[in-house]
Backbone bond lengths (Angstrom), bond angles and torsions (degrees), N, CA, C in turn:
res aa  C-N    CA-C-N  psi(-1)  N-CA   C-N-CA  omega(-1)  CA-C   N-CA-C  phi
1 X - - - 1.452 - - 1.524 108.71 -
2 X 1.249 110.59 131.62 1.688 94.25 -172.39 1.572 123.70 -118.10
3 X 1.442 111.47 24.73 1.592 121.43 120.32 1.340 139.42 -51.53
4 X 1.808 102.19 -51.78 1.536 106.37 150.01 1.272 117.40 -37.31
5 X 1.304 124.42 -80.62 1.237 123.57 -157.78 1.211 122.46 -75.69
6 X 1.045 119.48 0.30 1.801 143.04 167.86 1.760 111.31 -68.35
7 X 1.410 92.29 -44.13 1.665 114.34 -178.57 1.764 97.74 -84.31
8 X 1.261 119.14 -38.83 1.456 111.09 -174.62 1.454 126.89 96.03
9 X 1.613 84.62 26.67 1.917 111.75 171.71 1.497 118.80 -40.59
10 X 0.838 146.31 127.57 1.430 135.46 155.30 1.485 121.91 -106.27
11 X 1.186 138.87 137.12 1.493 132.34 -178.20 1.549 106.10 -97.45
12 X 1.169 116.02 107.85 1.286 127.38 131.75 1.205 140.80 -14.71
13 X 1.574 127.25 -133.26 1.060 153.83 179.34 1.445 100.39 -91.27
14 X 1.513 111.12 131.87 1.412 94.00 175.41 1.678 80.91 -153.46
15 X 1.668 115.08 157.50 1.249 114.51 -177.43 2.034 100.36 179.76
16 X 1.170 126.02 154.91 1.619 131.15 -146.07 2.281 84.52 -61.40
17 X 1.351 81.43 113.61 1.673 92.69 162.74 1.559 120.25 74.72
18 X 1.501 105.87 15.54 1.158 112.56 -178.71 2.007 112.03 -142.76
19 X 1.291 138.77 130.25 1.497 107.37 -178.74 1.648 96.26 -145.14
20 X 1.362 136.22 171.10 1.446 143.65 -170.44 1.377 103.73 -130.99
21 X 1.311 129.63 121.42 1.302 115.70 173.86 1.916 100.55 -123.32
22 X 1.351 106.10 141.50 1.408 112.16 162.81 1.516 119.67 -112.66
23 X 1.398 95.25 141.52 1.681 108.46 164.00 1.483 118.16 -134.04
24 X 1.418 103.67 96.63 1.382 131.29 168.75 1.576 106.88 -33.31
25 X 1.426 127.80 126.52 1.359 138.51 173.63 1.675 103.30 -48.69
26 X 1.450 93.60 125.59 1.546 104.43 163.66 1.405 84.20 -151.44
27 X 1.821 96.48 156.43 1.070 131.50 -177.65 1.168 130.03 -62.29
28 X 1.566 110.85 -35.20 1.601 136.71 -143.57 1.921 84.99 -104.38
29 X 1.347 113.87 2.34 1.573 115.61 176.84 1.454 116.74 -133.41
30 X 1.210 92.45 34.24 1.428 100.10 154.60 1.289 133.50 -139.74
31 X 1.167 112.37 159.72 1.470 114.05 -171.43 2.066 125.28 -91.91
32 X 1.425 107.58 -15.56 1.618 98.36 167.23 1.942 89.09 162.51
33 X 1.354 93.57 145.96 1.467 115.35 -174.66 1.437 114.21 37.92
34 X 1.801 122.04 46.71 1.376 158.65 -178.93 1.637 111.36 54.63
35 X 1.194 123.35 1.54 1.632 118.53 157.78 1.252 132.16 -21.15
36 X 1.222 165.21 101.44 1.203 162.43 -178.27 1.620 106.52 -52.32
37 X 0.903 120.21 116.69 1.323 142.95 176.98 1.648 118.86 -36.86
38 X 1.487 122.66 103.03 1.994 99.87 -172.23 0.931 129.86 -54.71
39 X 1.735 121.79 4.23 1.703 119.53 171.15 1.761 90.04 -79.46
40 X 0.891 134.37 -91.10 1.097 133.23 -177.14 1.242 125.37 -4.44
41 X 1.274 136.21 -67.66 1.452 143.64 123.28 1.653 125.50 14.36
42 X 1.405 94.92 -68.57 1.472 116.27 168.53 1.424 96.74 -62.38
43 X 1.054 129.06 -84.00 1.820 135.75 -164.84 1.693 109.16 -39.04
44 X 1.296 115.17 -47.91 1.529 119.60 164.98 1.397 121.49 -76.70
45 X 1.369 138.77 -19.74 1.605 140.69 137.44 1.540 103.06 -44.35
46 X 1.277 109.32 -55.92 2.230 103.48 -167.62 1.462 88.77 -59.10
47 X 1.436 118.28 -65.29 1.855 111.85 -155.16 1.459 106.09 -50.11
48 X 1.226 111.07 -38.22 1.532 116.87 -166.90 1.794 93.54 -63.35
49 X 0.982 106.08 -82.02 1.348 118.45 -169.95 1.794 113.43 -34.13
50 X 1.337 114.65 -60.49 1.779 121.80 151.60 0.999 94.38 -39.00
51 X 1.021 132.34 -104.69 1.441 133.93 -145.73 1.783 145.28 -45.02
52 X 1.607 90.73 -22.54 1.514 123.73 161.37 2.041 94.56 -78.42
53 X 1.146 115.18 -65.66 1.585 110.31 -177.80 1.523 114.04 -49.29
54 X 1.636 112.48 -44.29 1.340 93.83 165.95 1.511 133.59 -67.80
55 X 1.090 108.24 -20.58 1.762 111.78 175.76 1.822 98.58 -36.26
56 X 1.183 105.14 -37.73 1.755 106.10 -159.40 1.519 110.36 -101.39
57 X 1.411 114.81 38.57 1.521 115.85 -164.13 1.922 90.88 -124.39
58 X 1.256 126.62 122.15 1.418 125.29 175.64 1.336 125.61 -46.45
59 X 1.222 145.15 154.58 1.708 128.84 160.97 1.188 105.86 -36.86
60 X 1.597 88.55 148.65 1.479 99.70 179.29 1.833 125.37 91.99
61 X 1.339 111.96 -7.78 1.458 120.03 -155.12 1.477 101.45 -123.02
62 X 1.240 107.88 154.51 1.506 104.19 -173.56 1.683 82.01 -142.17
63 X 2.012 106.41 171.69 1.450 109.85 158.25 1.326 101.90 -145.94
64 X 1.570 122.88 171.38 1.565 153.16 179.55 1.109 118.86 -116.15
65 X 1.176 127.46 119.10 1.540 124.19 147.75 1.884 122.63 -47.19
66 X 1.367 100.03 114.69 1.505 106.11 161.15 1.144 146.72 -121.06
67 X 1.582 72.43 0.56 2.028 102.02 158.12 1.385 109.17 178.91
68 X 1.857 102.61 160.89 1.093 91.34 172.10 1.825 81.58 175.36
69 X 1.686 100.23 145.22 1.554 135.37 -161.81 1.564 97.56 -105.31
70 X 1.470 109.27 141.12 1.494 95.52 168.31 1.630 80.79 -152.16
71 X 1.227 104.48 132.13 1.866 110.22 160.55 1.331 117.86 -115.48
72 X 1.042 123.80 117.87 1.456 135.65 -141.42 2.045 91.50 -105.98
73 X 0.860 102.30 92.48 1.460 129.23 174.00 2.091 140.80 -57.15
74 X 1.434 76.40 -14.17 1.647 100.16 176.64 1.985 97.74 157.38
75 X 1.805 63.80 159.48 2.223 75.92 -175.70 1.440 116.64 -78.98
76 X 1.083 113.22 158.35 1.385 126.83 -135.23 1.759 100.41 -128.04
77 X 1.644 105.82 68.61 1.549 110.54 163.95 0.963 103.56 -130.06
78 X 1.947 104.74 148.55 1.046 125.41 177.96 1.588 102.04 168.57
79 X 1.965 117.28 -175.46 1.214 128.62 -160.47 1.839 88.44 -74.80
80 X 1.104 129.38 -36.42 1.320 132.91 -159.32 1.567 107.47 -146.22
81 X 1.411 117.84 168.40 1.934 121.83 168.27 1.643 78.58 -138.61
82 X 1.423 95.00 131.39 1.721 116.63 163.16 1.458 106.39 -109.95
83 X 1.265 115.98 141.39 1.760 127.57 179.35 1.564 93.90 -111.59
84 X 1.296 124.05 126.09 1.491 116.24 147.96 1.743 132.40 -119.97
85 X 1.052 88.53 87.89 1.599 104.39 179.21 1.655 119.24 -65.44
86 X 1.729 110.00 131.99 1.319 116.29 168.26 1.306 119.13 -147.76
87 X 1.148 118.24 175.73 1.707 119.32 -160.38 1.569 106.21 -84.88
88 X 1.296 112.74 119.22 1.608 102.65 157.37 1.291 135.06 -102.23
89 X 1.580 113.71 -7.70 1.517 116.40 160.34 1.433 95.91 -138.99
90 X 1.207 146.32 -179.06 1.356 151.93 130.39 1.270 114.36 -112.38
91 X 1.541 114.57 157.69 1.676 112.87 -177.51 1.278 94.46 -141.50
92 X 1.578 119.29 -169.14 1.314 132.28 150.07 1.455 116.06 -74.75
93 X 1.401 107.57 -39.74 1.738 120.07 -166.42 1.010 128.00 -97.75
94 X 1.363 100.56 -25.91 1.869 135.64 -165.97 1.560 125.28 -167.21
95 X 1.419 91.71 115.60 1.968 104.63 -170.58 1.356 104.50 -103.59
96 X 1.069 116.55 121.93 2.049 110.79 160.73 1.239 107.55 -100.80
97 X 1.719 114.95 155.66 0.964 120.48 -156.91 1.140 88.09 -157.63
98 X 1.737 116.17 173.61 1.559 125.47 -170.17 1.594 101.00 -154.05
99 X 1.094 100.27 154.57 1.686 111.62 173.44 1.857 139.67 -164.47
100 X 0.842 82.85 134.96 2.032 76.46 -155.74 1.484 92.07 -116.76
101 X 1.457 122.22 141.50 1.537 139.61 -161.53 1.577 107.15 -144.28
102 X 1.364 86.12 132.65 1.556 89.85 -143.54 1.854 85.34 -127.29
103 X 1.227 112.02 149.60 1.649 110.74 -176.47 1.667 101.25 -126.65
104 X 1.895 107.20 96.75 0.930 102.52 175.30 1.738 128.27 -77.47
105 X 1.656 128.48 151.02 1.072 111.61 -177.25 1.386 87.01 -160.40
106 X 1.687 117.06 -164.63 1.784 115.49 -158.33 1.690 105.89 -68.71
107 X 1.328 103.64 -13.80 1.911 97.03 -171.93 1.284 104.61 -90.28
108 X 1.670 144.30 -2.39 0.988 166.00 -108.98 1.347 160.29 13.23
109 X 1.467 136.10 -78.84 1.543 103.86 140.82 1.659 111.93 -123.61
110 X 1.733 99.19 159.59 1.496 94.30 -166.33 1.304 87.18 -106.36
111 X 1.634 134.27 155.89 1.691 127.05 162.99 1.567 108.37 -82.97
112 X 1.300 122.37 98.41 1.166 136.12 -171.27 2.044 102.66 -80.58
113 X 1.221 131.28 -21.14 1.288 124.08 -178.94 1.090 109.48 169.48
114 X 1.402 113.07 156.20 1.422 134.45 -166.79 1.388 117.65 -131.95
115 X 1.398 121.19 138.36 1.621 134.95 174.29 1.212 146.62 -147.98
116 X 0.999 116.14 131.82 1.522 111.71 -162.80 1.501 86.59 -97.38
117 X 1.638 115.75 145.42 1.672 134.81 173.18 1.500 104.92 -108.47
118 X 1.665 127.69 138.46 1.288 107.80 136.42 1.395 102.71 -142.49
119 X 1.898 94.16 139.21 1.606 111.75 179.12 1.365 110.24 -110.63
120 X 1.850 103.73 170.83 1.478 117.20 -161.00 1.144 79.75 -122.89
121 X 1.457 125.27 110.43 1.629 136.62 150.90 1.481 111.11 -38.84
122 X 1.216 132.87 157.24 1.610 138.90 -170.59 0.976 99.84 -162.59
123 X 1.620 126.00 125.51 1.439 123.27 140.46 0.717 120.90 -65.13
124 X 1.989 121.81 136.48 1.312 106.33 -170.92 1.730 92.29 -101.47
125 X 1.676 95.49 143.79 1.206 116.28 171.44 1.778 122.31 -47.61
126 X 1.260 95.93 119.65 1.983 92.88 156.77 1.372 139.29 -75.52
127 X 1.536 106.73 116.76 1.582 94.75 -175.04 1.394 96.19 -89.68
């Protein structure tokens, strides 16, 4: 996805209905006295959350975000922020999903925010 990788996503753990994404501390993403910024936060809650829902989508299938909640729970410093997204319903039409982001550092991890995802499955078209 190349928002992900624009942001400097890394995938983790990934496995049917469940996925881990990391984003290694950089500077240029944060917002003051090195905190990770709550868009960021948010953006790694959605991938996580998509991205665990897509694990469970057949060939051929893609999904969208058409919403999604994140309450950002404490500030978010450290060497890295991990998202771990997993499925809480699956559909044909519509997947919910959840994700909690956690900012690991030497004291270990803090739960920095929480989100609920929901995507619109798509076949993707044949050209």
């Amino acid at each position: 996805m190349p928002a992900a990788r624009h942001l400097g996503f890394v995938f983790g753990r990934i496995a049917p209905g469940e996925v881990e994404i990391v984003q290694p501390y950089r500077e240029e993403l944060t917002q003051h006295d090195g905190f990770i910024q709550g868009g960021v936060l948010g953006a790694l809650a959605d991938f996580a959350g998509g991205s665990a829902a897509g694990t469970l989508l057949p060939p051929g299938w893609t999904n969208m975000t058409i919403d999604y909640t994140v309450k950002i729970v404490a500030p978010a410093r450290g060497d890295s922020v991990v998202a771990r997204g997993r499925v809480v319903k699956p559909g044909m039409t519509l997947s919910v999903a959840a994700a909690d982001v956690f900012a690991l550092g030497d004291t270990g991890e803090t739960l920095c925010a929480t989100a609920l995802v929901t995507m619109r499955n798509l076949r993707i078209p044949r050209t």
